[in-house]
C-alpha positions as CSV (number, residue, x, y, z in Angstrom):
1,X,133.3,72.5,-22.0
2,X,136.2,72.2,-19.3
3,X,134.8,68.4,-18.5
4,X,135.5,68.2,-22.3
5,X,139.1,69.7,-22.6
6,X,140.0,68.0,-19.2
7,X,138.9,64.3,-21.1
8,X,140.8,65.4,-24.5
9,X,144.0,66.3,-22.5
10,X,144.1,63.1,-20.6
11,X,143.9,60.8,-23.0
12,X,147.2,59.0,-24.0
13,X,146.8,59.9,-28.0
14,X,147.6,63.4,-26.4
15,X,150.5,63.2,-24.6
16,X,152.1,61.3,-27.1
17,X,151.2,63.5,-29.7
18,X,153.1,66.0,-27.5
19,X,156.3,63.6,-27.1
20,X,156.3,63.4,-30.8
21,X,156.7,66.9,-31.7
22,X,159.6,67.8,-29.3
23,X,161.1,64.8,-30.8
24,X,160.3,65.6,-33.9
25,X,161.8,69.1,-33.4
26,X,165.2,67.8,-31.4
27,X,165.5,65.2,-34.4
28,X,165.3,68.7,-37.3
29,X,168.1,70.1,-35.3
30,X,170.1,67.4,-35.7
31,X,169.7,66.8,-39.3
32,X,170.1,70.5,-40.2
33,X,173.7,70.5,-38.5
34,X,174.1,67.3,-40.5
35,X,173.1,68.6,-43.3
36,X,174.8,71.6,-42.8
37,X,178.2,70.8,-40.7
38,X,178.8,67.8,-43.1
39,X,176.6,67.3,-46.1
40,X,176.8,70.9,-47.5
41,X,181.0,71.6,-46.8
42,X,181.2,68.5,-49.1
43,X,179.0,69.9,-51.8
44,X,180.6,72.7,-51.1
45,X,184.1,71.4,-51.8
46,X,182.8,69.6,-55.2
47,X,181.1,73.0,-56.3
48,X,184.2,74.9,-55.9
49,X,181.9,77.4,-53.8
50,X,182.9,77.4,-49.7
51,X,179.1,78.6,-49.2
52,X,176.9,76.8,-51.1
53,X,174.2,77.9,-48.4
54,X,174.6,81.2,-50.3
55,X,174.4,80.6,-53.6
56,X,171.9,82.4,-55.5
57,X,170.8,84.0,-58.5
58,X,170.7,87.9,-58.4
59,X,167.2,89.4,-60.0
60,X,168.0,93.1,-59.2
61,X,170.8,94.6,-57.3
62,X,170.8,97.4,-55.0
63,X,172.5,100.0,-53.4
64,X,171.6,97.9,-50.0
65,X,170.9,94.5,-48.9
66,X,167.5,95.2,-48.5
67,X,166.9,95.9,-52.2
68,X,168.7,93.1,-53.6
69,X,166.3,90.7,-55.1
70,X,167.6,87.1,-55.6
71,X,166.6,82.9,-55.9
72,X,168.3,81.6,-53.0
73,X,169.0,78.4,-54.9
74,X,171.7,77.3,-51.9
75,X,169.0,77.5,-49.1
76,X,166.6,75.2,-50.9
77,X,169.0,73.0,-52.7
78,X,170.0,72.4,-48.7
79,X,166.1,72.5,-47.3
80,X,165.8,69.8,-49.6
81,X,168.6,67.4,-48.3
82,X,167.3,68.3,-44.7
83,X,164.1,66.6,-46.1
84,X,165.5,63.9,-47.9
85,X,167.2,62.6,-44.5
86,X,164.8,62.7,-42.6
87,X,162.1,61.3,-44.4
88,X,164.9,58.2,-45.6
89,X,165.5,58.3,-41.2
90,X,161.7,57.6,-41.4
91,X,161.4,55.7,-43.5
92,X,163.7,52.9,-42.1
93,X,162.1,53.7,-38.7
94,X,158.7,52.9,-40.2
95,X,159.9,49.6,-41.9
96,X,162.1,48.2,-38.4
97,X,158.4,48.8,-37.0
98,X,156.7,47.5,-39.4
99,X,159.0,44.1,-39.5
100,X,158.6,43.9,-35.9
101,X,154.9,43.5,-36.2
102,X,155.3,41.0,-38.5
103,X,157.2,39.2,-36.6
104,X,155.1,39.1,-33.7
105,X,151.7,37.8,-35.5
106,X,153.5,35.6,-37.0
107,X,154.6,34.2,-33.9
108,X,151.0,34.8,-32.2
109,X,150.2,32.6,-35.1
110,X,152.6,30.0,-34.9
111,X,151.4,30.0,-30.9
112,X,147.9,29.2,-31.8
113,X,148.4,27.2,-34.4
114,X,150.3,25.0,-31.5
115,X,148.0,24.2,-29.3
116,X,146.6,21.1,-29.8
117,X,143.3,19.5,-30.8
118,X,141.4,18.0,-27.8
119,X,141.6,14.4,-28.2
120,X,138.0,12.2,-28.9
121,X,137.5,11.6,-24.7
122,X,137.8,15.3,-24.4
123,X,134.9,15.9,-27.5
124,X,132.7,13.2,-26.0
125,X,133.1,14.6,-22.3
126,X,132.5,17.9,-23.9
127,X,128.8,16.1,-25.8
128,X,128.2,14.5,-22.5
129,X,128.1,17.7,-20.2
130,X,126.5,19.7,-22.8
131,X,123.4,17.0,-23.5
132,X,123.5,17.2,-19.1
133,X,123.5,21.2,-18.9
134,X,120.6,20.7,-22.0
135,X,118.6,17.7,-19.6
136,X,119.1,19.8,-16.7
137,X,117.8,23.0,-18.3
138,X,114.2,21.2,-20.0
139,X,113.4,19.7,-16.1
140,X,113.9,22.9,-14.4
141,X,110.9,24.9,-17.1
């Protein structure tokens, strides 16, 4: 089982895998002060409301904090542009990438389609050894 684990951890897929996710994570933390230090103060300023993180609807007050039952429609509203970013962020990463791949077939293309067709001594020459390697190979069985 260790032989196992020790295969699965040095394959690449793995370490990228790794690489991905604290990227991933670093990348959040930048979009939630984004969304939080730039985005929201403007919605804020439009709403009239200089928190809009804490907006919310109030179910049942309380005496204390702790028995207050609300929607915390601030917190999502802004959990939702968080995730609106980042997948628009992705999005345009994915389509960059995906135009660069493009790109190169279609240059691997254009190189193959380039090289040339051998001329009619290089398809005879080609007959002529082959009818040779075929001679050859009957006299030897």
């Amino acid at each position: 089982m260790f032989k196992e684990f020790k295969k699965f951890i040095q394959r690449g897929n793995v370490l990228e895998l790794a690489v991905g996710l604290v990227m991933g994570t670093a990348f959040k933390a930048i979009v939630d002060s984004f969304v939080n230090d730039f985005i929201m103060p403007l919605i804020s300023l439009v709403s009239g409301d200089m928190k809009f993180a804490t907006r919310k609807i109030i179910l049942r007050d309380g005496p204390s904090p702790e028995e207050i039952i609300s929607i915390n429609y601030g917190t999502f509203i802004q959990t939702i542009l968080n995730f609106l970013i980042i997948a628009l962020v992705i999005f345009f990463v994915v389509k960059a990438f995906n135009k660069m791949r493009e790109r190169r077939e279609s240059e691997l293309a254009a190189a193959e389609a380039a090289v040339p067709e051998p001329s009619k001594e290089e398809l005879l020459l080609t007959e002529i050894r082959n009818l040779l390697a075929e001679r050859k190979q009957v006299n030897n069985d």
